[in-house]
C-alpha positions as CSV (number, residue, x, y, z in Angstrom):
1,X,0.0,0.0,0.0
2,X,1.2,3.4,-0.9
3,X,1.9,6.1,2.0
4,X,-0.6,8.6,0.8
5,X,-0.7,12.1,2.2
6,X,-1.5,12.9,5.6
7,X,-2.8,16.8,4.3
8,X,-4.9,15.0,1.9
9,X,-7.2,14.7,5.8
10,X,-7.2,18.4,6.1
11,X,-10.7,18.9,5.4
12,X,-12.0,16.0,8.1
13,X,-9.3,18.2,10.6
14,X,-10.8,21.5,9.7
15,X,-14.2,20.4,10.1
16,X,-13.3,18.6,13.9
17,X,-11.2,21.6,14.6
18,X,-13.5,24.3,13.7
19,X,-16.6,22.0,15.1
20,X,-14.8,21.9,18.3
21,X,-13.5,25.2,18.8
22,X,-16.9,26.8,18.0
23,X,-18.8,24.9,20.4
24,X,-16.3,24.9,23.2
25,X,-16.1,28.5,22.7
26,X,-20.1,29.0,22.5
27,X,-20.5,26.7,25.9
28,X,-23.0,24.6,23.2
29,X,-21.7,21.6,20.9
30,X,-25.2,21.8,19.2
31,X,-25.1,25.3,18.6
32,X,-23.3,25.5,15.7
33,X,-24.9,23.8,12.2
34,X,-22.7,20.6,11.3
35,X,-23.8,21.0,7.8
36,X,-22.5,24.4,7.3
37,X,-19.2,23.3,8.9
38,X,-18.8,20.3,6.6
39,X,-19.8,22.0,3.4
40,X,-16.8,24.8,4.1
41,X,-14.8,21.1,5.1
42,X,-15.8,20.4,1.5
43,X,-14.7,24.0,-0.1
44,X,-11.4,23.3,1.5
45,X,-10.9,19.9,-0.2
46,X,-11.7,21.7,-3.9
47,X,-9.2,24.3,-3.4
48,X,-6.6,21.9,-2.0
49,X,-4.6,20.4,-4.6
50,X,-4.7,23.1,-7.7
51,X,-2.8,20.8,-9.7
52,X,-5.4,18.2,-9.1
53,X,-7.9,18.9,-12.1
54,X,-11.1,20.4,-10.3
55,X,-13.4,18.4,-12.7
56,X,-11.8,15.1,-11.1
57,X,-12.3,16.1,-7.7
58,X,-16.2,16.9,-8.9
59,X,-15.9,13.2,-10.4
60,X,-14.5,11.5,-7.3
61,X,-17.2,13.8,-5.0
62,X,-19.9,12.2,-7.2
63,X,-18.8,8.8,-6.9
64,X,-17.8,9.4,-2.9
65,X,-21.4,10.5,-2.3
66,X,-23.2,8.0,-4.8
67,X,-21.9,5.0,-2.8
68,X,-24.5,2.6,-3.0
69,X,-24.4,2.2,0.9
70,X,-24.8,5.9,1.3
71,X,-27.8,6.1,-0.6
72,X,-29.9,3.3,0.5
73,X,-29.0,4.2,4.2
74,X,-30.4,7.8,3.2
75,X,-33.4,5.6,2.3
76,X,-34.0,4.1,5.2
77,X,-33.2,7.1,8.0
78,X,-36.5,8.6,5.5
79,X,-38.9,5.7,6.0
80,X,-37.2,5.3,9.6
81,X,-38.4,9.0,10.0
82,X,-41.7,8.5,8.8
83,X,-42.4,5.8,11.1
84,X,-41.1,7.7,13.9
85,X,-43.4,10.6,13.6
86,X,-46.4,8.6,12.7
87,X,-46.5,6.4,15.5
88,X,-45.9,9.5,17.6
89,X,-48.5,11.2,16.2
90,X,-51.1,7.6,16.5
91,X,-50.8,7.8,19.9
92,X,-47.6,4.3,20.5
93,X,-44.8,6.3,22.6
94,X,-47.8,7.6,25.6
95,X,-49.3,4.0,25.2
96,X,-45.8,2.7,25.8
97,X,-44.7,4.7,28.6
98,X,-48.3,4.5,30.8
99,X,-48.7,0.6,29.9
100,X,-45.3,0.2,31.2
101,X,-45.7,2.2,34.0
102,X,-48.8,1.0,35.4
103,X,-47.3,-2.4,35.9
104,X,-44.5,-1.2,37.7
105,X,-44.1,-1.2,41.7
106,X,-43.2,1.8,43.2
107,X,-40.0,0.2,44.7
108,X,-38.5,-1.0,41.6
109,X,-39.6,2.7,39.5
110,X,-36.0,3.3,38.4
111,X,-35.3,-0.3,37.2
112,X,-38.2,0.4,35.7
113,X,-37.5,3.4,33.6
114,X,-34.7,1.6,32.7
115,X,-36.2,-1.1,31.1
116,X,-39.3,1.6,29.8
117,X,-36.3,3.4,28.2
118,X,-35.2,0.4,26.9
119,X,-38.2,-0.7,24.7
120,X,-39.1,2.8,23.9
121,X,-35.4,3.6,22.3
122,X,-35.4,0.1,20.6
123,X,-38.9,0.9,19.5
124,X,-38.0,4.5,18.3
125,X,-34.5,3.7,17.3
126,X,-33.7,7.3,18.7
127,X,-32.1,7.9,21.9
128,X,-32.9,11.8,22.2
129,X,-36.4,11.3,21.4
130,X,-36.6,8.7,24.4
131,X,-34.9,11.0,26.5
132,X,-37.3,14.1,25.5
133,X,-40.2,11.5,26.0
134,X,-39.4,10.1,29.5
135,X,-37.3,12.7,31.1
136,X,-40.4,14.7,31.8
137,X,-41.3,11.4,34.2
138,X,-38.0,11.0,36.0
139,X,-38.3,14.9,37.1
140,X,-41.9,14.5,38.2
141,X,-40.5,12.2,40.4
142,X,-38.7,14.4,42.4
143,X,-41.7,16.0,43.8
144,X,-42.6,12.7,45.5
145,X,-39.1,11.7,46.2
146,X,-36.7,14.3,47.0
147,X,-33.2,13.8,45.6
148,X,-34.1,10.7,43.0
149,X,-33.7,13.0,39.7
150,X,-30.3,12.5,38.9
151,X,-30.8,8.6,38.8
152,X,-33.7,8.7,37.7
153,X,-32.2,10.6,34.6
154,X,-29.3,8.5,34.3
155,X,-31.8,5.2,34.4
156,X,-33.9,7.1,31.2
157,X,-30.4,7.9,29.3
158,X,-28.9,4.3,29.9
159,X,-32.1,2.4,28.6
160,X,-32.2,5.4,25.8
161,X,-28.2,4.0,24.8
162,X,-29.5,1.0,24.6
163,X,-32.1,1.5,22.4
164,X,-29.8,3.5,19.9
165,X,-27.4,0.9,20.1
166,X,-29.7,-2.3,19.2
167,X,-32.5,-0.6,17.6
168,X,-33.2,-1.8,14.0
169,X,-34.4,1.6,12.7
170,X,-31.6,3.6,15.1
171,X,-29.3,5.6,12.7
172,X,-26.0,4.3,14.3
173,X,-27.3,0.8,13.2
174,X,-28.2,2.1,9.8
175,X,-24.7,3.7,9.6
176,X,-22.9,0.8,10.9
177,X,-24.5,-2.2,9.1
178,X,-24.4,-0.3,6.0
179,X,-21.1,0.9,5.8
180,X,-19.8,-2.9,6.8
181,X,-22.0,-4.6,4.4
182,X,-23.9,-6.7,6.7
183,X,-27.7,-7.4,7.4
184,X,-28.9,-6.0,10.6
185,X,-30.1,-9.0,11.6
186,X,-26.7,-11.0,11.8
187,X,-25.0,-7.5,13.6
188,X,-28.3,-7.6,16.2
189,X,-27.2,-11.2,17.4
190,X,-23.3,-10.2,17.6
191,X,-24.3,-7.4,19.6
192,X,-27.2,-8.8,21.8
193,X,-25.1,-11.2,23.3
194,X,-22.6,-8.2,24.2
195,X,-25.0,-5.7,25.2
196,X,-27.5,-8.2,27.2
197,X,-25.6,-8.9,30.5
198,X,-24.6,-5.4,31.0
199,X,-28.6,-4.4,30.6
200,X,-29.7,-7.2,33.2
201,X,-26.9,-6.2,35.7
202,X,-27.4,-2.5,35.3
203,X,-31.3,-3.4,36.0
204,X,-29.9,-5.0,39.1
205,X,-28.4,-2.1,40.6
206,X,-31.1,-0.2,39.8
207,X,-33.5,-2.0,41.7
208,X,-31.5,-2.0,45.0
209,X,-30.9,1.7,44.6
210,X,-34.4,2.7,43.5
211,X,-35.5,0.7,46.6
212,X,-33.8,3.0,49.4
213,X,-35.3,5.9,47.8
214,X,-38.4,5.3,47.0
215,X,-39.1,3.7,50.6
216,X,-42.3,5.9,51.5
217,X,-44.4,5.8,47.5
218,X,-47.0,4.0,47.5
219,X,-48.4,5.0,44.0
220,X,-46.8,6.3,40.7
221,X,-49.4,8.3,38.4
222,X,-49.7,7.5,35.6
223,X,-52.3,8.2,32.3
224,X,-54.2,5.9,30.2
225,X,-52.9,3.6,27.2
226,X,-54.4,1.8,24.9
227,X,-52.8,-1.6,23.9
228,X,-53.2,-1.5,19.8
229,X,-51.1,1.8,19.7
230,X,-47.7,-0.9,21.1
231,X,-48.5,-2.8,17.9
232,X,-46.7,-1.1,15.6
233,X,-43.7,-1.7,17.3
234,X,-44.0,-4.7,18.2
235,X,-44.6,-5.7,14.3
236,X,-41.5,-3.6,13.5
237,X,-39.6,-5.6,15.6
238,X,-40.8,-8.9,15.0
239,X,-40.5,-8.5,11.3
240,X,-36.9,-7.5,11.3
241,X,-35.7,-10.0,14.0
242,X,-37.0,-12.2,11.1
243,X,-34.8,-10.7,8.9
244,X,-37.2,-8.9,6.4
245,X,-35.4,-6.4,4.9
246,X,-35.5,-2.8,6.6
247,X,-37.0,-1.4,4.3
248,X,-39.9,-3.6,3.8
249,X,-40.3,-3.9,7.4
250,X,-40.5,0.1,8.0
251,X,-43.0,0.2,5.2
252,X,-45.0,-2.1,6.9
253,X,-44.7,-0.5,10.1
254,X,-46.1,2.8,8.3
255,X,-49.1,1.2,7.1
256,X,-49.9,-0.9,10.6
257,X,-49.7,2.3,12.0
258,X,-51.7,4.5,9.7
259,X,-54.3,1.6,10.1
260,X,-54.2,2.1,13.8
261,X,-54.7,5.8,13.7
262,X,-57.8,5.3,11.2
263,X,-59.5,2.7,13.1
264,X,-59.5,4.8,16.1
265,X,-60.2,8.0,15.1
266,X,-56.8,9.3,16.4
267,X,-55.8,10.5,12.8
268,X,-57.3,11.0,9.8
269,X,-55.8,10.6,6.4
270,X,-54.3,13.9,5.8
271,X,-52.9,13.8,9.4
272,X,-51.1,10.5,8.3
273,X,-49.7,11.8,5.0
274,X,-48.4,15.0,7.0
275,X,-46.8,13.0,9.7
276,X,-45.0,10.8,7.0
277,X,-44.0,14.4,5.4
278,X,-43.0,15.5,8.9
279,X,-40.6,12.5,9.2
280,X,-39.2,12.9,5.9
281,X,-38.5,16.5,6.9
282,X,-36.7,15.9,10.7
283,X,-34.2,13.4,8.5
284,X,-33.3,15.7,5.4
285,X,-30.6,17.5,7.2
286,X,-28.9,14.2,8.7
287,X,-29.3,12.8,4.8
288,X,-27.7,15.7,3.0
289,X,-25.0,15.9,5.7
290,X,-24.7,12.1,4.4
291,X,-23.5,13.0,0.9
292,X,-21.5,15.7,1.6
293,X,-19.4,13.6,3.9
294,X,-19.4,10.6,1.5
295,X,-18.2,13.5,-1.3
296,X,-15.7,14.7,0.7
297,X,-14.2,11.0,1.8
298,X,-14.2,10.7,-1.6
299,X,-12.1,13.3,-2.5
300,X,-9.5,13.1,0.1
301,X,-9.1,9.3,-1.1
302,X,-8.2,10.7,-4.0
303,X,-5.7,12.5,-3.1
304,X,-4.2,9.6,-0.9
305,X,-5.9,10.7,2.5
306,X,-7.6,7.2,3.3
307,X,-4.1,5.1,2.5
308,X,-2.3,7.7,4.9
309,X,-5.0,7.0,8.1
310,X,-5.1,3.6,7.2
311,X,-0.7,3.3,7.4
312,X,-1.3,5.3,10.1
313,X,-3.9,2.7,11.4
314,X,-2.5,-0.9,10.6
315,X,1.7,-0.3,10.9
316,X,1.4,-1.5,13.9
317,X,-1.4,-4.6,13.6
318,X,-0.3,-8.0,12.9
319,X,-3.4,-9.6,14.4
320,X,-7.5,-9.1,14.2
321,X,-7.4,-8.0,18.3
322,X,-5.6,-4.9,17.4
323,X,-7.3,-3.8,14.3
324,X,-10.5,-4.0,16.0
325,X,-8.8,-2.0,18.7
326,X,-7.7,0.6,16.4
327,X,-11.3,0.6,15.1
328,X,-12.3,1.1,18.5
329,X,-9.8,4.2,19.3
330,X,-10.6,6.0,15.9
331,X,-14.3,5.6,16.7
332,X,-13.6,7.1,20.1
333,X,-11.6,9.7,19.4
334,X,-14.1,11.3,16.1
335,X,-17.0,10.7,18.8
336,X,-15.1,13.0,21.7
337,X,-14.6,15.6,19.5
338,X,-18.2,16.1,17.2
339,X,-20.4,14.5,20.2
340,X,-22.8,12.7,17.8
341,X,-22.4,9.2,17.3
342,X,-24.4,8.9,14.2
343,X,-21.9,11.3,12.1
344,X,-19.2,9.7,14.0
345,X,-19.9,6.4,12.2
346,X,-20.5,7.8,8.9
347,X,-17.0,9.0,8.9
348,X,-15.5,6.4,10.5
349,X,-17.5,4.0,9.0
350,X,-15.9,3.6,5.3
351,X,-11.8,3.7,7.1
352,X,-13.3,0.3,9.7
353,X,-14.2,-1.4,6.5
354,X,-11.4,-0.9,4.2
355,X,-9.4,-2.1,7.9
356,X,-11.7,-4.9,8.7
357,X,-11.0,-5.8,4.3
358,X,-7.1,-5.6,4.8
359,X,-7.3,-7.7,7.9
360,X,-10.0,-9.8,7.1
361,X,-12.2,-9.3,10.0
362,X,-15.9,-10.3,10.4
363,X,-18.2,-7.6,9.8
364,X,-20.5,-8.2,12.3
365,X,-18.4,-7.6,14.7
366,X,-17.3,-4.2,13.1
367,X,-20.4,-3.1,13.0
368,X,-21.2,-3.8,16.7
369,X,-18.0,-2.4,17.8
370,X,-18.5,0.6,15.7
371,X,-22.2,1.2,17.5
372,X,-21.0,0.4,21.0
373,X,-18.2,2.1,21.2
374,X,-19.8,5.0,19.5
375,X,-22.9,4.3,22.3
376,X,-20.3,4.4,24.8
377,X,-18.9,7.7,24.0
378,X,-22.0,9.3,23.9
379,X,-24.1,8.1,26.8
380,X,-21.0,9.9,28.7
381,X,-20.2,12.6,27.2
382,X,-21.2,15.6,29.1
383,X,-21.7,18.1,25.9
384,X,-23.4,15.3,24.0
385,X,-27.1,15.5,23.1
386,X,-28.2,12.6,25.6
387,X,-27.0,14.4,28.8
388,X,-27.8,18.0,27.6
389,X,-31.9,17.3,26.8
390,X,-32.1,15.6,30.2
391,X,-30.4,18.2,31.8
392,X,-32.7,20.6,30.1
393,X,-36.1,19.3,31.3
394,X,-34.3,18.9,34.5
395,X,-33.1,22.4,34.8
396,X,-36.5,24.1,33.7
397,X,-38.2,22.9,36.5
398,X,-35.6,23.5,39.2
399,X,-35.0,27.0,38.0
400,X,-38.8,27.4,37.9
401,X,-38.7,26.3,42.0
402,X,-35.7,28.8,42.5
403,X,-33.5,25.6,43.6
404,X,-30.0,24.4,42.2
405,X,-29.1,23.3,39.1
406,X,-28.3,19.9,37.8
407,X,-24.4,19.7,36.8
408,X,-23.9,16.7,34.0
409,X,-21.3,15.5,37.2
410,X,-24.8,15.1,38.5
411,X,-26.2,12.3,36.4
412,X,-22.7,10.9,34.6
413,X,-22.5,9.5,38.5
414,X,-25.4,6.9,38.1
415,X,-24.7,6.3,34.2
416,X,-24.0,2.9,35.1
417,X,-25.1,1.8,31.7
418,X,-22.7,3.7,29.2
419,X,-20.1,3.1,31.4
420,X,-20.6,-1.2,31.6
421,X,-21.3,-1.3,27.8
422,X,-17.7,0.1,27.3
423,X,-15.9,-2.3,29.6
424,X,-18.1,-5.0,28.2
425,X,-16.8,-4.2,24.5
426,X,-13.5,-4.1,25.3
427,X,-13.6,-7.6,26.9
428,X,-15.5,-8.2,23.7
429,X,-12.5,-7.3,21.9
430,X,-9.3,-8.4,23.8
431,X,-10.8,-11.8,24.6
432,X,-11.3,-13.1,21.5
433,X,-9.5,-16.4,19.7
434,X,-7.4,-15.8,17.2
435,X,-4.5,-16.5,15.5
436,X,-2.1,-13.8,13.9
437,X,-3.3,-12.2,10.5
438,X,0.3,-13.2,9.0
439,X,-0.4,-17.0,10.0
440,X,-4.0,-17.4,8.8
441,X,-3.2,-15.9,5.4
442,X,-0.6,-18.5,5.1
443,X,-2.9,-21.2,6.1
């Protein structure tokens, strides 16, 4: 392999550089618009280069951000949207949350939102939106039980990790099957078996905590749910675990769900075809940002930016344990400094494969260890999305009673969930059988 050219990456540095700076500097990593960071990332890769023709860096953009993986994942984060909004709008997330809730004890409420967290994230394949949906819960809470916030918002974020981690419709899974090349079936079972015995131990201590606390509450309130509305979900998840294909499966968890709203009354036919429209619209920005960083990889592996990383990457690997380690470092390291775990993959994404290739790796496992690690990250994170919306429905009501704030020190505390699910993927990762890359390509 040739050396490449390490300035051939100055775009990807711009954009983490500028991203950074801005955001520390603002006090807000969300403040500034990725999208308008990475297209100036993409002006700085046409102007790199003069004697590169500009018309073959338009030719290798096109063919960066055409990549057949790129474009059906855009695909699916639309229908994924759609769904999303649609069974939002029929009524399945309140359904979910005061069914679940109605059946749990009192003692065991922050195992509980766990576990609610759990199902609604895997359900919604979106960890903020679980987060925005429950946190409102966890700080009612407090008026029953002082001082159980902070858990109670770490339990929510946890089962919300765990959601965007498995979920078939989560865009990390999206990003991370896709850009590997495997069904997201086959990446569910790698990562089930990893992600499984940290969930039922983090449930554990939970319960034991949640039971000193809530010593003295004899009844949680909770509203009314109608059954049905769980059934789109349910069929989502059924259907994939069966391996139909994602698309086919969010198409038919559209239509269960528009049926559901028709039958009763909830929405009528124009609701359904805006809320569809509506979850087209909330992915458009996440899709474009897709091409555009497709384009720009594209362009810096023309100009010999990729085979630089990648040296940079594998010098030092002579067995599968240490290029899934590298993997596991470059995820971390792009997810520290953007705080979004979905854009994290997409870039990283494209380098793990053409790794995993050279080193003949199972995808499967790339793809899990791209997810968790990149789960990891951000469950912890105190600037990343996860940590700031609970923070902010937290803060609201505190300010509102004149009493102290909520720090991210707060919650990160009880994050027992992020925490596990990166000790447990490293285990995943050192512990494995194998023989030396060198020997088995002999063999």
């Amino acid at each position: 392999m040739k050396r490449g050219n390490f300035w051939a990456l100055l775009p990807l540095i711009f954009f983490v550089v500028v991203y950074f700076t801005g955001s520390y500097i603002l006090g807000d990593f969300y403040a500034l618009p990725v999208l308008v960071i990475f297209v100036l990332a993409l002006f700085v890769a046409f102007f790199q280069f003069p004697k590169v023709p500009f018309a073959e860096k338009l030719k290798h953009f096109s063919k960066g951000s055409g990549d057949e993986n790129i474009l059906i994942m855009i695909l699916i984060f639309l229908l994924a949207g759609a769904f999303g909004e649609l069974s939002k709008n029929v009524g399945a997330i309140s359904s979910t949350i005061n069914f679940a809730l109605t059946y749990v004890s009192p003692q065991f409420i922050i195992a509980g939102l766990f576990l609610v967290a759990c199902f609604i994230s895997t359900s919604l394949g979106t960890s903020v939106g679980t987060i925005v949906a429950l946190a409102p819960i966890a700080v009612g809470l407090e008026e029953n039980i002082s001082g159980i916030m902070p858990i109670a918002l770490a339990a929510v974020i946890g089962g919300a990790m765990f959601g965007d981690n498995l979920s078939f419709i989560s865009d990390t899974t999206i990003a991370a099957t896709r850009t590997q090349g495997v069904a997201m079936r086959d990446k569910f079972k790698v990562n089930f078996k990893m992600v499984l015995p940290v969930a039922v131990l983090v449930f554990i201590i939970y319960a034991f905590q949640g039971q000193d606390l809530v010593k003295n509450l004899q009844q949680i309130p909770v509203g009314e749910y109608e059954v049905v509305k769980i059934v789109p979900y349910l069929v989502v998840f059924i259907l994939a675990l069966l391996g139909l294909h994602v698309i086919f499966t969010l198409g038919i968890g559209i239509l269960v769900a528009a049926g559901i709203g028709l039958a009763s009354n909830t929405v009528d036919f124009l609701t359904i075809l805006k809320s569809i429209n509506d979850g087209f619209a909330g992915m458009f920005e996440l899709s474009i940002l897709c091409l555009i960083i497709g384009g720009v990889v594209g362009i810096i592996r023309l100009n010999g930016g990729i085979e630089f990383l990648l040296n940079a990457v594998t010098k030092r690997i002579d067995s599968k344990k240490r290029a899934e380690l590298g993997i596991a470092f470059l995820t971390s390291l792009v997810n520290l400094a953007i705080a979004n775990n979905t854009i994290t993959i997409v870039i990283v994404g494209p380098i793990a494969k053409e790794i995993s290739d050279k080193n003949g790796l199972d995808g499967k496992r790339v793809a899990s260890i791209l997810d968790t690690i990149s789960c990891f990250i951000q469950g912890l994170v105190p600037y990343g999305a996860q940590i700031l919306a609970a923070l902010a429905a937290a803060n609201m009501i505190l300010s509102d009673r004149q009493l102290p704030l909520l720090s991210p020190i707060d919650i990160m505390q009880y994050l027992y969930y992020p925490i596990l699910l990166g000790i447990i993927t490293l285990l995943f990762i050192i512990f494995r059988k194998e023989k030396p890359v060198a020997t088995e390509a002999k063999s």
